[in-house]
N, C-alpha and C positions, 0 to 999 in steps of 0.2 A: 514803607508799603502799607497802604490802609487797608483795614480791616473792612471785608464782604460783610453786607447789612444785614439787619437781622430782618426777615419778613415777617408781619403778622398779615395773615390772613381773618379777611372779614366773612367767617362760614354763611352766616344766615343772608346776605347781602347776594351770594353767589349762590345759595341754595332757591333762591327766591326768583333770581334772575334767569336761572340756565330751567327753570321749572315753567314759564312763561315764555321765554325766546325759545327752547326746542321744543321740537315736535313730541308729542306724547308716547313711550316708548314704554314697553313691558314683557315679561318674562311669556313662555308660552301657558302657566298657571295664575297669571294675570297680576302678578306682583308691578308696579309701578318701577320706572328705572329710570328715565329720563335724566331727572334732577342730577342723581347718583353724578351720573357719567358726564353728565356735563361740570359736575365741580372735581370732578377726577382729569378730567380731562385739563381743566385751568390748573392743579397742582402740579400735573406732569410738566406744564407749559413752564412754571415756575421755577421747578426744577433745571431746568433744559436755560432758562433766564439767569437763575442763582446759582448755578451747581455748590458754590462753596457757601451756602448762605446756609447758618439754622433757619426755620420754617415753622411754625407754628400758626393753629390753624384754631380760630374763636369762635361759637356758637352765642347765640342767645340761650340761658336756660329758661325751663318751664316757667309759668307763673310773672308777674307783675314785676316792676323795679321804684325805685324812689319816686322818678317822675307819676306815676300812677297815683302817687298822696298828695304831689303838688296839684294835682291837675286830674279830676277824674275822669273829662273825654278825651287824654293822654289817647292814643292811636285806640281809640273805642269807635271809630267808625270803618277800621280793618274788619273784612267779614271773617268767620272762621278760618284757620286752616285750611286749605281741603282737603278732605281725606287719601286722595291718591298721593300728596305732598306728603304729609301727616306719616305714612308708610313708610316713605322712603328715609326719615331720619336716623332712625336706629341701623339700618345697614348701611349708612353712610359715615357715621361714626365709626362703626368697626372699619369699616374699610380705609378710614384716615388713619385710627390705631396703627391696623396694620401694615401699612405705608410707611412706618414709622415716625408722624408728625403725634407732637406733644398736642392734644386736643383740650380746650380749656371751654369748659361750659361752669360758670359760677352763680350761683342760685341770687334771686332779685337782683342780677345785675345784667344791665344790657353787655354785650358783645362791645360797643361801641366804647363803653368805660373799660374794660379790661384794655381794648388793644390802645386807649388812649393811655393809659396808666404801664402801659410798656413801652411803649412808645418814649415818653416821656421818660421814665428809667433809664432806658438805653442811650437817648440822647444826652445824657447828663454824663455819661463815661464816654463822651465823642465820639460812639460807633455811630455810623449812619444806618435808618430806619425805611425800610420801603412797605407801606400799610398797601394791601392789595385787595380794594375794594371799589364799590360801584355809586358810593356814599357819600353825596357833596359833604353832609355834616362834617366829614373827616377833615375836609378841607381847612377846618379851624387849628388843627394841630400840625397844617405845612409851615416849615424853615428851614434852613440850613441844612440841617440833617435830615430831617423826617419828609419823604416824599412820598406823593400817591400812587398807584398804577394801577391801571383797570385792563385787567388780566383779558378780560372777555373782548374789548372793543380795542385794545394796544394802547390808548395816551396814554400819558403821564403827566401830574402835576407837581409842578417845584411853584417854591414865591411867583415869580413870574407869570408861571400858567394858572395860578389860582385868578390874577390879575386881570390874565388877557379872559379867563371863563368867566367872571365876576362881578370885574369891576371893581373889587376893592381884595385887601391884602389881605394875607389869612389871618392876622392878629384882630380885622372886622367882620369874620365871618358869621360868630355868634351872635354880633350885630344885624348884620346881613338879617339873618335868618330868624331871629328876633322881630325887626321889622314887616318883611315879609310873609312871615309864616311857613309852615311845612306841608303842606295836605298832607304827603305820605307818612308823615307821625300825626296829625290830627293838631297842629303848633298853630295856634290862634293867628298871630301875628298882628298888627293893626291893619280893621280891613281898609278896603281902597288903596293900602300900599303894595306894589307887585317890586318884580325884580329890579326895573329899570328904575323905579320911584325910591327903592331900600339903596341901590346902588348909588343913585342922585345926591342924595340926602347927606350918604356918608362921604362921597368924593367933595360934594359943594362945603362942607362945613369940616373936613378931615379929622373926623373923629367920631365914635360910635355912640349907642343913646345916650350916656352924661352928656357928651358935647351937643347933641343935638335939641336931648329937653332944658340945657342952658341956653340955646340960642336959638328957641324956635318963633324970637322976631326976626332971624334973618332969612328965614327962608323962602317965605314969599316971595324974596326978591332971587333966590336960585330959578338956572335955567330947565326947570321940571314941569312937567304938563300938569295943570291944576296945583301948582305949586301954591296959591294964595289961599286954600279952603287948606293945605296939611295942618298946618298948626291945631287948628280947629280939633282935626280926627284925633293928630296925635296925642293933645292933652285927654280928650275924653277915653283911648283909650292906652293910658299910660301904663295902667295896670295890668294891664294884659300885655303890654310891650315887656314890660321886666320879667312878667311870671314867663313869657316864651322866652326871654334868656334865658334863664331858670333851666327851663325844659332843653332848649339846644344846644344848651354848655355839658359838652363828654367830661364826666369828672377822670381826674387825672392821679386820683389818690387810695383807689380801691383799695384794702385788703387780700393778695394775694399766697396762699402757699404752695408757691410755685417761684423762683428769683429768673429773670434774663439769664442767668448763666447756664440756667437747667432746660432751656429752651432749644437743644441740639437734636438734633433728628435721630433716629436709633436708627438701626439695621431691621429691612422689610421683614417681618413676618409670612415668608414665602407659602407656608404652608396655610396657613387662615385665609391670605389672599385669593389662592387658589381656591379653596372652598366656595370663599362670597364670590368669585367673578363665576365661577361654574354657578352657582346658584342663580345668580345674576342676568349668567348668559353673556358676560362680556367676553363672547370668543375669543379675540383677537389680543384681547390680555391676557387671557390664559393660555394662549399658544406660547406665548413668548414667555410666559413664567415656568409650563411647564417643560418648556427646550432647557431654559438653564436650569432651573432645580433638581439635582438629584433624584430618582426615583427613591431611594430609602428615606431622604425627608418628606416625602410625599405620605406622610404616615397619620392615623387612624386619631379623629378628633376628641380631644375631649367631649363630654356629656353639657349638652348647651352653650356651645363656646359657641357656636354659627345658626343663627338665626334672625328669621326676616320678618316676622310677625309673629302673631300671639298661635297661631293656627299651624305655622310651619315647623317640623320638628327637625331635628339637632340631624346633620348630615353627617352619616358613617360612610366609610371605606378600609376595604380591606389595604396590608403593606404589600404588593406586587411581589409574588411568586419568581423565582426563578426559572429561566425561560432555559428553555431546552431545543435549540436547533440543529438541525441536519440537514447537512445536502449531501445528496446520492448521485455517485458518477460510478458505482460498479454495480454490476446484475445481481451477483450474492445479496446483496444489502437490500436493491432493489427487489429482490424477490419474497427476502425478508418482510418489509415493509407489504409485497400485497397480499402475503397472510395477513399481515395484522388489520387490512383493509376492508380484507374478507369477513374476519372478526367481526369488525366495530360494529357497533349500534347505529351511526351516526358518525358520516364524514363529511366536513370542511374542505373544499377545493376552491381552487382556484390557476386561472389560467395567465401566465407572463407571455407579452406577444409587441411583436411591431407595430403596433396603430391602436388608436382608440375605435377606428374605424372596424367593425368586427367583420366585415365581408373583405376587409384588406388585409386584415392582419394575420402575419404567420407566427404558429404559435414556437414562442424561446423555453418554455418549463413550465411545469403543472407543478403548486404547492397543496399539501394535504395535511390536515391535523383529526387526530381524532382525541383527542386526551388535551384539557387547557395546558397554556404553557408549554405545548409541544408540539410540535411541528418538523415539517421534511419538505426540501425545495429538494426536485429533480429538473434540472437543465441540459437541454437536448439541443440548441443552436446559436447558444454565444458564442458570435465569429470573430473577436475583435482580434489584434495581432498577439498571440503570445497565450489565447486564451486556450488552459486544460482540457484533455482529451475529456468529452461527454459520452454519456451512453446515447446510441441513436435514436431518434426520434422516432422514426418509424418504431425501432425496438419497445421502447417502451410505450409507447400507443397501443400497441400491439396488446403487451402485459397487462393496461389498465382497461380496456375497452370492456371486456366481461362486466369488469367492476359498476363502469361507467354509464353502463348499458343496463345493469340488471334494476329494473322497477322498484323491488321490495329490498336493496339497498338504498335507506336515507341518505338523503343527500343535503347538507346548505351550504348557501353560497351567499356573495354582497352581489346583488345585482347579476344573480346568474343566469339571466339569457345572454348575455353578451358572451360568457362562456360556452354558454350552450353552443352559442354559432357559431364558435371562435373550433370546438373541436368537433362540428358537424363538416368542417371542410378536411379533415380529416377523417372520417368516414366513424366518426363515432358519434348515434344518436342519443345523447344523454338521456337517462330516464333515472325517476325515482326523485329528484327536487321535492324533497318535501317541506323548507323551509329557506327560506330567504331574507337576510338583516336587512338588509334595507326596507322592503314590502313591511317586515315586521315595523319598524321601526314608523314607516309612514302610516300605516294604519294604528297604530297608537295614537297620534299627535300627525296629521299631514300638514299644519302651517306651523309646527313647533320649532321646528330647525331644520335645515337640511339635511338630508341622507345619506350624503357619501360617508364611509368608513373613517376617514381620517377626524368626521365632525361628531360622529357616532362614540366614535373612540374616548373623546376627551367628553362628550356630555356622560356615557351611561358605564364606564370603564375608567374617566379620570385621568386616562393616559394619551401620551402624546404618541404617536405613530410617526416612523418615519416618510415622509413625503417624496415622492417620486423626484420632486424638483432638485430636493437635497442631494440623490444618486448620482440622478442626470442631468442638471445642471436647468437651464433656462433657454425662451429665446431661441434663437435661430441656431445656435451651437448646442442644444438639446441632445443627449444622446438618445437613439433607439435602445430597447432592454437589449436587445441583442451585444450591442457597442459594451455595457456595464459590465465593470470585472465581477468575478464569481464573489471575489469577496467582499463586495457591496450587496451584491443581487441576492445571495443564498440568504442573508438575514432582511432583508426587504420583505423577498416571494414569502418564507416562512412566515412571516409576524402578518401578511395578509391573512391567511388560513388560520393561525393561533388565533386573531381579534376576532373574525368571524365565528369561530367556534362557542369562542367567552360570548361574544356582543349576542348571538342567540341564545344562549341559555338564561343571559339577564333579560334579553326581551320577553322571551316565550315567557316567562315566570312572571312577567308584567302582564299581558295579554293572557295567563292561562287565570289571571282577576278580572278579566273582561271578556265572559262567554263569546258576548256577541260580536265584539270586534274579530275574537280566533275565528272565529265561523266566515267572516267575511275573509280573512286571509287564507284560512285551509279553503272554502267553497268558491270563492272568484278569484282573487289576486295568483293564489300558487295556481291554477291549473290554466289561467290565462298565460301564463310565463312560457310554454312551451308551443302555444297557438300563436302568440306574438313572433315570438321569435322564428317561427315557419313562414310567417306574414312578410318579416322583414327579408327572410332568404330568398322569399319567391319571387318580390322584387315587381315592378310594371314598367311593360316596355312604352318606350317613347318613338313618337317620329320627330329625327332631332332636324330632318330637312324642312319639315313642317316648320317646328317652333322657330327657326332659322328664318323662313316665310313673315312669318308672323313677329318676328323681331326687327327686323327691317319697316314694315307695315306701321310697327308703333312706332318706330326713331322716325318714320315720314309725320307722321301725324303730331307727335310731338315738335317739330320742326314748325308743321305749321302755328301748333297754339304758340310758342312761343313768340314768333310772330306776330299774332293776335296780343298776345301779353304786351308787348312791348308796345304797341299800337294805341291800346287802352290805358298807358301808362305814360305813352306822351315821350318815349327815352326807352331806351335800353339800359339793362341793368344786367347784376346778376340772382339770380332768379335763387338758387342756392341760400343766399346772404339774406337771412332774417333781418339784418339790420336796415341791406340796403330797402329791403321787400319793404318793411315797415315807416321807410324816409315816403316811398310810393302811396302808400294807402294811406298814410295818416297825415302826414305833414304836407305831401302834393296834392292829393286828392281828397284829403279833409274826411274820410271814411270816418263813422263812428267807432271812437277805443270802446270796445265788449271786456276784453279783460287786460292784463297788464302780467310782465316776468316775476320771478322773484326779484328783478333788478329793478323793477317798474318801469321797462319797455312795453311799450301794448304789444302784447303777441299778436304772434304770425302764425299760429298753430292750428291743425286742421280743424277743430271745434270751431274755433274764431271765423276763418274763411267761411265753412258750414251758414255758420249763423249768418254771414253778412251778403252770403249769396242767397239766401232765405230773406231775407231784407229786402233783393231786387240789386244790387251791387254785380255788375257784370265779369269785372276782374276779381275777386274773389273765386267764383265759377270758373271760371276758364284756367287758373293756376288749382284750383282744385284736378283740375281733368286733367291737366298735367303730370301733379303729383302722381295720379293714380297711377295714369298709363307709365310712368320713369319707373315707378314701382316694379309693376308687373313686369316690366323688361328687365329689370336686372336681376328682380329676384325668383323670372320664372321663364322667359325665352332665351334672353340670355343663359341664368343658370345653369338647367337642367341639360342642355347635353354635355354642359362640362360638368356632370354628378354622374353620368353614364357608368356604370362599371366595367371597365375592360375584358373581364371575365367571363360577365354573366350577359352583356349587352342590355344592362337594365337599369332601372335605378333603384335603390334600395335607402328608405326613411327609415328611420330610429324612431320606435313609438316608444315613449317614455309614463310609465306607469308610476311614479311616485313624485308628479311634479304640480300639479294643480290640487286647488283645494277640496276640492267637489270629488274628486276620482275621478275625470272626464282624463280620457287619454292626451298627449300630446306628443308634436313630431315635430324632427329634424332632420337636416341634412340631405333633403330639402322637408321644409315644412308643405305638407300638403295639405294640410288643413284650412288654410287660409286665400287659398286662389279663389278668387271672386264668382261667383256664379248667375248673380241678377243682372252682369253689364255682357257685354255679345265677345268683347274684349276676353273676359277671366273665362267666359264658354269655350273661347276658340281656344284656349292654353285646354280645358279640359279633351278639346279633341285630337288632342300630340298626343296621349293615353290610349293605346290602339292595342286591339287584340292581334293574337300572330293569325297567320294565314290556319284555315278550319279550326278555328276558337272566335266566339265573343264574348262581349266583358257583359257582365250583366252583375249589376246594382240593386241593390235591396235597400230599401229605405225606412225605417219607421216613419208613420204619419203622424203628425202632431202630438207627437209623444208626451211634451211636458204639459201640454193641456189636459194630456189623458190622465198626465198623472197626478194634477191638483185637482181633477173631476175627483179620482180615487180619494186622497188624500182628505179633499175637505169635505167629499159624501154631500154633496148639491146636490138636489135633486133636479134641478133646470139643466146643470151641464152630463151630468149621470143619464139623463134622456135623454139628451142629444146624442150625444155618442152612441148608446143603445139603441138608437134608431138609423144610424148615420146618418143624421143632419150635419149640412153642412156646418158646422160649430159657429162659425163668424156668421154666419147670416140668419144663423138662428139668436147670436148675441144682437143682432144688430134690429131683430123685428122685435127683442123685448126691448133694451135701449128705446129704440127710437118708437116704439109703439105702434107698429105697424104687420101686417101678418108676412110670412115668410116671402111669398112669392113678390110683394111688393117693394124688398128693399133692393134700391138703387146701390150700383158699384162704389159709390164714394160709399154711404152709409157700411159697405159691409170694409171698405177698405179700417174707415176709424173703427169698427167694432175691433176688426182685426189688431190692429193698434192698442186695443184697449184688453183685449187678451192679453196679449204676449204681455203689453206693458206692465199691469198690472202682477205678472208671471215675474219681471224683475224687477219691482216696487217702484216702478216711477209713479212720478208725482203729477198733480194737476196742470202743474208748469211745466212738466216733462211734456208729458201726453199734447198739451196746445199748441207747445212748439212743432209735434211732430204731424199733428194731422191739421195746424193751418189755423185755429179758432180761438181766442182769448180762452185765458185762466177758467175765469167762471164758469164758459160753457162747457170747458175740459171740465172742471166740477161737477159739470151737471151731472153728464154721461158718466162719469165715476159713479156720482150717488145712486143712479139711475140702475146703475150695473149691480153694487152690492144692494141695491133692494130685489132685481129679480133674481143674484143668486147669494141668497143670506150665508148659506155655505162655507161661501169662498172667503165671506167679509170673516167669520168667524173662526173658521181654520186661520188666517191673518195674526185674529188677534189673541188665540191659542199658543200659537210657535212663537208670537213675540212674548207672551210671557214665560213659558217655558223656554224659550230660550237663555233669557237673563236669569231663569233662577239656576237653570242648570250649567250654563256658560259651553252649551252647544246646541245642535239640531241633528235628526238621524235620519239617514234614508229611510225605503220603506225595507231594505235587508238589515239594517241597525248598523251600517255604517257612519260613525260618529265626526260628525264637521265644525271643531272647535270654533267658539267667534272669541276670541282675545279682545275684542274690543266692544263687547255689547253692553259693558258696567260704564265705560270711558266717562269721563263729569265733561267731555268734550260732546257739547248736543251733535254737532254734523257730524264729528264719526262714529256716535251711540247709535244714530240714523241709517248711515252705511251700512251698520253691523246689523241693525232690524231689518232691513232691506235684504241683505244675505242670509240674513235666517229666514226668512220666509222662500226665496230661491234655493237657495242652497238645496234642500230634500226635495226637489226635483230636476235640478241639475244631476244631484248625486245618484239618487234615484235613475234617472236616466244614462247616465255612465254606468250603471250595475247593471243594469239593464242587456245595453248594447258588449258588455265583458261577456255576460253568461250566455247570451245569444253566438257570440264568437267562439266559446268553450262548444258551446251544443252543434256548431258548425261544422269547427274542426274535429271533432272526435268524432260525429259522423264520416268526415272524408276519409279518414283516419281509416276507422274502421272499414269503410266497406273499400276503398280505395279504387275514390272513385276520380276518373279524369276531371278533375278540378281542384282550383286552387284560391281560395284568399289572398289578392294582391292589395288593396287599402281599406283602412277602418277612417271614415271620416265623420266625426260628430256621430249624427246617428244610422248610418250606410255603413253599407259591408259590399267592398266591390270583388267579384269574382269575375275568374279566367275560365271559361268552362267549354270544353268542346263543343261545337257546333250543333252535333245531332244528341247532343244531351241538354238543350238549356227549357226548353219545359219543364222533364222530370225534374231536374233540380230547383228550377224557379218555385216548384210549386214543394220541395221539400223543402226549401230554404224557406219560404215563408212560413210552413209549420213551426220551425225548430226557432226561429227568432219570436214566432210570436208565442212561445210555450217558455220564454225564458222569464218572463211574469208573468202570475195571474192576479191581473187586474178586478175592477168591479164595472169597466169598461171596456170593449176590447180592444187589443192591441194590435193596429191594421199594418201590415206590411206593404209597401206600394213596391212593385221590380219592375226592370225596366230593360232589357235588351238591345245591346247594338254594336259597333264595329270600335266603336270608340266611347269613353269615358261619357260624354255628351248625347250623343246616342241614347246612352241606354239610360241615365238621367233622367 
């Protein structure tokens, strides 16, 4: 039985490669990671290749080697390191330690002589050798034993494949390379000789330079291009042919103290590992290290054992507490418990129920913790066969509702409006939420990581939570909680409320070091929690006969384009099929390729179409109009009367408060935010939105909000009068642009001004702005420069937030909600671009989603209060749609525009436009 090879791995080969082939990746404190993971990711590959193989893994060390005294522009024309590379090496190190691979870095010696001088050791006691690198040079040390494999791309090279990649055997590689040179080491080579000419030379005359500068009268007569001038080159430059053997011969004899035998992989360092991947940010590694590792190994680091740079300090954690759970199925105990509830400072709940759908879900048990590491599941309707008698539901609803209800009991929750609603259909109105992990959690950091509990857990807690899927399986055999025996579920529900309890007192302790972020979570986020969640119960009714109407109407009209498609395409096709789409446009009808896949198909994607029906290409347009109209049928006539709620006869949207980077709200289930409003098509879906009989819906709009609020922001005084006057803004932009007085600019002129607002609102470019309003580069140019000379302002605030931005590595609204850019340092110019581009929108995006929060806060707590016959049914962008009885929609129209425009004061004002009608479009 032969003996499993020994691998060495080529570190700096693969650090170099996976830092260049992947995309640029970093922590949400802007640590560098990329490189990391992608040579972690080739190890594990290895692994999973070798299982019984030692494994050892070579760097280049700091500083120069031998070839550097043969040869002083030895790889002297490599530029620096980069620095985002540069970063990543020390925690890539620990992280191979830790993995248990023997890590060999040997000071003036390249990587390439160690793993040759192992290489060659081990071949000498007939083990066979597998070198796992991306480096022809290695090629000189393939035989019998010793094989290549390039981990990242899958070949492999033996004798043979050196042959068929080469041209010649690997005992002539040094030759090879010799002759032709290296660019990537800077290896002279003799010039005018290439690969095919080095390969030539050595196959016609078989044998390497002795043979070749012995017979270089015979090679003129080889069948080599320009074969009759070699001689010539070669003699003159002979000397640099040997000195680049010199340089491309791997010495094979280094001094080692370290033997082949000591080169066995140890057992992982589970606990270091977990540190650097939590540091790191490699979720999904640390899910799986912390499933199998023991919590009591999970224990408290050494002082500098884990670190990522000179700047980052040594990460602590405490050893996990002993966890204290109960679940309550008798009244005594249960009664017990709501003194202590009554007690507490500060209670942890949380709701176990049938759906994620909270207007569907009936609730199975309320979990409570007020004390860390301790907790109580009370379960009220798991019905599965065999499941113990509960205390009743009604019964204890009953017991906790006081609790649940009283205001000036604290309350936090993960994500509690969904509880709110979940036990508002039980006739308890939550009150008193005064803190919520996840809100906390996103207003810290809202692109740092996701905010569900279980991701919460393991970044700011270290611990793994057990996962619902775990309980209740997967997939179409999913259990409901209800189906989950008690003895799964009681410690589930528990350790929801336990983490929640923990996860806020690390967060608040985070954020009570950031005045201004607390202020945004106590003054917008928590009191928006309870006005959202009313927004989503009230729900807006549909005519589902209508959309029904109007769904039919599209499948005719689609019917026809397609038609039309097919017509202008000479064939039928399917229309679906990128590939076949792209056989149509490119290869039949010879369209020009705009851009190309990562496969290098020229795309078929809507940008592409855009552009080429912009061009004058008539089938691009017409599979445009396509798309659009399939869209809005599936995802909004069709939909919507299958989203009806049974119950309520409504449809009720999920507005999601901790999922965009700005704070701008977003929806699901159906997304309302996205039905089209400029085509007659996305209008007729907004008129299925119908008030009920003596009610109209009437809409409130902020006007031109984020212009209003870069007026504020950059303090222009061209756009600061305008608004102050109510000028039309765009046509007041469009009589300075085009130099003309107000009353004389023409509809196109104020269309491009308009274009040049907003654009400019989300940093497009000269090239941007041309394509959009029809006129070459340049004169997009013009109109830019033309813009920031009449408002210097605007130019200036620009180039304010981009330096502030990069030095601080964010931007803040005008309430000091703070909008990380992770990528505004990036040594990658186009996404350094993006991220200047975001910083300059971003605080008026943000801006304008705080905005339209406190305006819904000042809304509802009016209605609230005075209880008045109306209702908040959708927040869309910057609109607040209400249900308002008939003979009240004046007085409210004209309260509702007070209370939104009082939710900022601006240095312009903030116009509210309303609008009244029977339906959604109407009142529009």
């Amino acid at each position: 039985m032969s003996q499993a090879p020994l691998v060495l791995v080529d570190g700096s080969s693969y650090l170099y490669r996976a830092y260049h082939a992947l995309p640029p990746l970093a922590t949400a404190n802007g640590q560098p990671t990329g490189a990391i993971k992608g040579v972690i990711n080739m190890l594990k590959s290895l692994v999973k290749q070798y299982p019984d193989s030692p494994i050892a893994v070579v760097f280049d060390a700091k500083g120069g080697s031998f070839r550097d005294e043969l040869f002083a522009d030895y790889k002297a024309h490599r530029p620096p390191m980069p620095d985002d590379l540069r970063s990543q090496i020390e925690p890539l190190h620990q992280c191979v330690k830790a993995m248990g691979f023997p890590l060999l870095c040997v000071d003036r010696v390249e990587a390439d002589d160690v793993i040759g001088t192992l290489a060659i050791a081990t071949e000498k006691t007939e083990r066979p050798v597998v070198i796992s690198t991306g480096d022809k040079d290695m090629a000189q040390l393939v035989n019998d034993k010793i094989t290549l494999v390039n981990t990242m791309s899958g070949t492999r090279l033996d004798p043979q494949g050196v042959v068929d990649k080469f041209g010649v055997e690997p005992k002539f590689i040094i030759d090879f390379l010799a002759l032709m040179g290296d660019k990537s080491d800077n290896i002279p080579g003799v010039p005018g000789v290439g690969e095919k000419t080095a390969a030539g030379l050595i196959q016609g005359l078989h044998g390497g330079l002795d043979t070749i500068y012995s017979h270089l009268d015979q090679i003129p007569n080889l069948p080599i291009r320009g074969a009759k001038s070699l001689p010539t080159k070669l003699e003159e430059h002979k000397e640099m042919a040997y000195l680049s053997y010199q340089l491309a011969t791997i010495k094979t004899n280094v001094e080692l103290d370290i033997t082949i035998n000591e080169l066995n992989r140890s057992e992982e360092d589970a606990t270091t590992l977990i540190e650097l991947y939590r540091v790191l940010e490699f979720k999904q590694w640390l899910d799986v290290l912390l499933r199998k590792t023991p919590k009591q190994q999970q224990v408290k680091m050494q002082q500098g054992e884990i670190f990522l740079n000179e700047e980052t300090k040594p990460i602590e954690k405490e050893v996990s507490n002993v966890r204290d759970y109960q679940m309550i199925t008798d009244t005594a105990t249960l009664n017990a418990w709501v003194e202590k509830l009554n007690m507490a400072e500060l209670i942890a709940f949380d709701t176990e129920t049938t759906s994620v759908d909270a207007q569907q879900a009936e609730l199975v048990g309320l979990s409570f913790s007020i004390k860390p590491y301790q907790a109580i599941y009370i379960p009220v309707a798991h019905d599965y066969m065999g499941a113990p008698k509960q205390l009743s539901r009604d019964d204890v609803v009953a017991k906790l509702k006081s609790i649940l209800e009283n205001p000036n009991k604290a309350k936090v929750g993960q994500h509690a409006k969904y509880d709110i609603n979940v036990l508002n259909h039980y006739n308890i109105d939550v009150q008193g939420v005064k803190y919520d992990t996840m809100m906390e959690s996103y207003i810290l950091d809202a692109t740092g990581s996701r905010h569900d509990m279980d991701t919460l857990a393991n970044n700011y807690l270290n611990e793994q939570t057990v996962k619902f899927e775990d309980i209740a399986g997967k997939g179409a055999k999913q259990l409901t909680f209800n189906q989950i025996s008690l003895e799964q579920a009681a410690p589930y529900a528990a350790e929801d409320a336990d983490i929640t309890l923990r996860l806020h007192e690390t967060l608040w302790a985070k954020l009570q070091q950031e005045p201004n972020q607390a202020e945004v979570l106590t003054h917008i986020e928590i009191p928006l929690i309870p006005a959202l969640a009313r927004v989503e119960r009230n729900g807006a009714l549909v005519d589902a006969k209508l959309l029904a109407t109007q769904s039919q109407e599209l499948g005719e009209k689609m019917i026809a384009l397609e038609s039309k498609t097919f017509e202008l395409a000479g064939q039928t096709f399917n229309m679906g099929s990128p590939k076949q789409l792209g056989e149509i446009l490119y290869t039949k009808l010879g369209l020009p390729v705009i851009s190309k896949t990562a496969t290098g198909q020229p795309s078929t994607a809507e940008a592409v179409l855009a552009e080429l029906a912009l061009q004058g290409y008539e089938l691009p347009e017409v599979l445009m109009e396509y798309r659009s109209l399939s869209k809005l049928k599936s995802t909004y006539t069709d939909r919507l009367p299958e989203q009806i709620n049974q119950r309520t006869g409504r449809i009720h949207t999920s507005y999601h408060q901790a999922v965009t980077a700005t704070g701008r709200l977003s929806s699901s289930d159906p997304n309302l935010q996205n039905i089209p409003i400029r085509t007659p098509e996305g209008r007729r879906i907004r008129q299925a939105f119908i008030a009920p009989k003596g009610y109209k819906l009437l809409a409130a709009d902020y006007s031109q909000i984020e212009l209003r609020i870069m007026a504020h922001l950059a303090q222009d005084k061209g756009l600061l009068d305008a608004f102050k006057h109510g000028l039309d803004v765009h046509k007041a932009t469009a009589a300075e642009v085009f130099g003309v007085s107000v009353d004389q600019v023409t509809a196109d002129q104020r269309r491009k001004a308009k274009a040049i607002n907003f654009g400019l609102i989300y940093g497009m470019s000269a090239f941007g702005l041309a394509k959009q309003i029809g006129v070459d580069r340049k004169e997009a140019q013009e109109y830019i420069d033309k813009y920031f000379t009449q408002y210097p302002g605007v130019l200036s605030y620009m180039e304010r937030t981009r330096e502030s931005a990069a030095e601080k590595g964010y931007v803040e609204t005008l309430f000091k909600r703070r909008l990380y850019l992770p990528d505004i340092k990036s040594s990658n110019a186009n996404t350094r671009r993006a991220a200047e581009r975001t910083a300059i929108n971003a605080p008026m995006q943000g801006t304008a989603a705080d905005i339209i929060k406190r305006a819904m806060i000042n809304v509802d707590t009016w209605l609230q209060q005075e209880k008045i016959d109306a209702k908040v049914i959708l927040q869309v962008h910057d609109e607040l749609v209400l249900e308002v009885r008939e003979d009240l929609t004046q007085s409210i129209s004209d309260k509702i525009k007070m209370l939104m425009a009082e939710a900022a004061e601006l240095s312009v004002p903030l116009v509210v436009d309303v609008g009244i009608g029977n339906n959604w479009d109407e009142a529009h």
